[in-house]
N, C-alpha and C positions, 0 to 999 in steps of 0.2 A: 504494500500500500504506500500512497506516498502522502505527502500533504502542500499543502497553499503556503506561499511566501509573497510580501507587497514588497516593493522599493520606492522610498522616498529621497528625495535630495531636500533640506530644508533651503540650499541657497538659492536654486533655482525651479521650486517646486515643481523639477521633471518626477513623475512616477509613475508607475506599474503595479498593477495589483493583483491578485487572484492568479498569481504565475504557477502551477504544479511543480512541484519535484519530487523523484523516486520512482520505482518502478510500482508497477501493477502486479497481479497476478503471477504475472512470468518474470526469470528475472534480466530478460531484455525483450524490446528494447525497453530504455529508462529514460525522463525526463530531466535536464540537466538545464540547470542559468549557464547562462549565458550575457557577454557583453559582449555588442558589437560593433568592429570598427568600420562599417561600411555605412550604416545608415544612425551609429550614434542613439543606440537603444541597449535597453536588458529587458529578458525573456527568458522563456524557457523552449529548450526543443527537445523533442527523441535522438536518442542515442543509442544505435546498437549494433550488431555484427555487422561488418560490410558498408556500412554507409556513414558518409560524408556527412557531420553533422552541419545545418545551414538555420541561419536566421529563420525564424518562426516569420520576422515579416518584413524583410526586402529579400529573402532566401539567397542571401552572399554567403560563401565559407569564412569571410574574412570574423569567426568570429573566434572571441576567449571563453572555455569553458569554465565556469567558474565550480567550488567546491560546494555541495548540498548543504554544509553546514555553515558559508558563508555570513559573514555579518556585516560587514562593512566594503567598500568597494569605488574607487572614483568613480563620479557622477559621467555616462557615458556624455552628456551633453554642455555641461559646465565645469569638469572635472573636481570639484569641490568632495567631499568625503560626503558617500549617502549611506544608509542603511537598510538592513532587509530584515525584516518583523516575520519568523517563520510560525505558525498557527498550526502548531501541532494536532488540534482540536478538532480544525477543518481538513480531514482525510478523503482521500478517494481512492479506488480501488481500479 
C-alpha cells in the first residue's frame, strides 16, 4: 500500500498535493516523487522493471527521483527550501 504526500514552498507558494507514493498490491511497479528539471515541477510517477521513469506531466526523462521518505527539497520553481507533509493516514492500495 502506499500513501499521499503534499508539497508546499512557503516563498513562492508553488504546491502539489494528493501526490501517491509506494507500491500497491504488487511490489512493482511503484510510485516514486519526483523533481523535475524540464518543466520545473514535483510529482509523482510509476516506477518499474524496464521503463524509463518520465514526468507524470510534460512526460521529459529529465527528471530526479527523489527518496519516499523525503522531507524537504528545493522549490523546483523558486529554489527556496519547500517541504513534503506525508499522510500516513490517507493510504491507497
Amino acid at each position: 500500500m502506499g500513501h499521499k504526500v503534499d508539497f508546499l514552498c512557503r516563498a513562492c507558494h508553488y504546491e502539489e498535493r494528493d501526490l501517491g507514493v509506494g507500491c500497491g498490491r504488487r511490489p512493482q511497479p511503484c510510485l516514486r516523487l519526483f523533481r523535475c528539471d524540464n518543466c520545473h515541477s514535483i510529482g509523482s510517477t510509476w516506477v518499474g522493471a524496464g521503463g524509463i521513469p518520465r514526468c507524470s506531466l510534460c512526460y521529459h526523462d529529465a527528471i530526479t527521483l527523489l527518496a519516499d521518505d523525503v522531507t524537504g527539497v528545493a522549490c523546483p520553481k523558486c529554489a527556496a527550501a519547500g517541504t513534503f507533509a506525508h499522510h500516513r493516514e490517507d493510504v491507497w492500495e
